[in-house]
C-alpha positions in Angstrom: 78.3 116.9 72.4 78.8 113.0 73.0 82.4 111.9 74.2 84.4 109.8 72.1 86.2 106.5 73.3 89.4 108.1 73.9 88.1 110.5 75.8 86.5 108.5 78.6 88.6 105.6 80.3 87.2 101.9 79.5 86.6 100.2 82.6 89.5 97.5 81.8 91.4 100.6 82.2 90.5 101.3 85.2 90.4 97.8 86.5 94.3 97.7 85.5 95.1 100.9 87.2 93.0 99.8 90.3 95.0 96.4 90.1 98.3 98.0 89.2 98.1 100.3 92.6 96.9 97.2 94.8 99.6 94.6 93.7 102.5 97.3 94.0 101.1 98.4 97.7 101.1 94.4 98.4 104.1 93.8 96.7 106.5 96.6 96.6 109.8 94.7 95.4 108.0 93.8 92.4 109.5 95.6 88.7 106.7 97.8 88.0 107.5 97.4 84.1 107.1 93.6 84.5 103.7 93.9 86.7 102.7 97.5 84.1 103.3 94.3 81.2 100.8 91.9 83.0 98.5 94.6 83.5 98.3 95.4 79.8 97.6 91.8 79.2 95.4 90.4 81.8 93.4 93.4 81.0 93.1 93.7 77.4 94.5 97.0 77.1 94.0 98.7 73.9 97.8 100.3 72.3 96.4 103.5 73.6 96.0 102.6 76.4 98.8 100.5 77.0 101.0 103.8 76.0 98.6 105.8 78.9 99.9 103.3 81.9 103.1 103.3 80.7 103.9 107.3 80.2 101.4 108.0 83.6 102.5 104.9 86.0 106.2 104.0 85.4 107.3 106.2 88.3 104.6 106.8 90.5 105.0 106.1 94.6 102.6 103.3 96.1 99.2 105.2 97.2 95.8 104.3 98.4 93.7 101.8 96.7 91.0 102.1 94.3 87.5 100.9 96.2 
């Protein structure tokens, strides 16, 4: 059975998440809507997407880094 685009991540997807996690570990007083927002854009994010960061990553505790 082949997977359908919504259920495997893009890799602008995973680019933004990897980004997302590095600039609030380097930058923790940032608003994480206001850098979530520039993710969605400097990325491309589909609206599905885009609705993914937001419900998964509004409240989430700085962790390790994507490599």
């Amino acid at each position: 059975m082949t997977q359908t685009p919504l259920q495997t991540p893009s890799a602008n997807l995973k680019k933004a998440i990897c980004w997302l996690g590095e600039v609030m570990q380097q930058h923790p007083e940032k608003q994480r809507d206001k850098v979530i927002q520039e993710a969605e854009l400097r990325f491309d994010l589909t609206p599905a997407e885009c609705e993914f960061v937001n419900a998964n990553f509004k409240d989430i505790s700085t962790g390790r880094c994507c490599s």
